[in-house]
PASE-59818 format. One record per residue (C-alpha): residue in three letters; chain; z, y, x. Coordinates in steps of 0.05 Angstrom, whole numbers, always signed. Layout:
# PASE-59818
SITE resn chain     pz     py     px
SITE  ALA     A      Z      Y      X
...
END
This chain:
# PASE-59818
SITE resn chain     pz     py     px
SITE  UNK     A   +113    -53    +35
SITE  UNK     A    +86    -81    -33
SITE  UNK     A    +79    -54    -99
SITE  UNK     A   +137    -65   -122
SITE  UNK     A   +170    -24    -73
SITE  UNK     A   +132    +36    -93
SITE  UNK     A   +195    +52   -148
SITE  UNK     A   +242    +63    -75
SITE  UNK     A   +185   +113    -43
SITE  UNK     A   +187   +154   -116
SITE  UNK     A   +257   +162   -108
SITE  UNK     A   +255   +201    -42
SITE  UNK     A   +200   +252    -64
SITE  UNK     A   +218   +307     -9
SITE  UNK     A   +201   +249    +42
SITE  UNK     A   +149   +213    +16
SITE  UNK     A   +112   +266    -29
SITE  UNK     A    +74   +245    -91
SITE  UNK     A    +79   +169    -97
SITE  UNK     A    +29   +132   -157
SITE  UNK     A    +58    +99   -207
SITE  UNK     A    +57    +22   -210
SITE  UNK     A     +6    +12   -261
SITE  UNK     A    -41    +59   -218
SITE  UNK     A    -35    +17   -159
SITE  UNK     A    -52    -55   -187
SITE  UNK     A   -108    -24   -224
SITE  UNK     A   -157    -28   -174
SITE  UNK     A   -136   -100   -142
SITE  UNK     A   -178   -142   -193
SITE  UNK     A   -238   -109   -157
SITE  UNK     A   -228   -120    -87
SITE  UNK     A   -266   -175    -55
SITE  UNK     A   -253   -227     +8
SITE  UNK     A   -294   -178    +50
SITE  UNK     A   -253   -120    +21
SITE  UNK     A   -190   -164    +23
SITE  UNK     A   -211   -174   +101
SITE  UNK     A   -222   -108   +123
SITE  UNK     A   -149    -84    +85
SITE  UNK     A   -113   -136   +123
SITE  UNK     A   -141   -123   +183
SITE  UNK     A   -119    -48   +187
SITE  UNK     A    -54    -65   +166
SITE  UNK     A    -57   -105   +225
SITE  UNK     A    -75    -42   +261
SITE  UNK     A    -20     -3   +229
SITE  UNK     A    +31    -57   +245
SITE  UNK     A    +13    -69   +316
SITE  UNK     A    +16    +13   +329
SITE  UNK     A    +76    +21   +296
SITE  UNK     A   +107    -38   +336
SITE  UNK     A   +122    -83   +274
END
């Protein structure tokens, strides 16, 4: 899933629910750092691994 995808998840609101809109998720990347960057990655990691990605 990336950003850019976010346009397919608005489509299906009655499954997804409120999705933000594009400009509303980059805003905040600027601000993340490597230890921020770090700890993001590593519970996608997580998520992945649970979900058997």
């Amino acid at each position: 899933m990336a950003i850019t995808d976010l346009a397919l998840l608005r489509d299906e609101p009655e499954v997804f629910g409120p999705v933000a809109s594009s400009p509303t998720a980059w805003r905040p990347l600027p601000g993340i750092d490597p230890a921020a960057l770090g700890t993001l990655c590593a519970a996608r990691a997580t998520a992945h691994e649970i979900a058997g990605l």
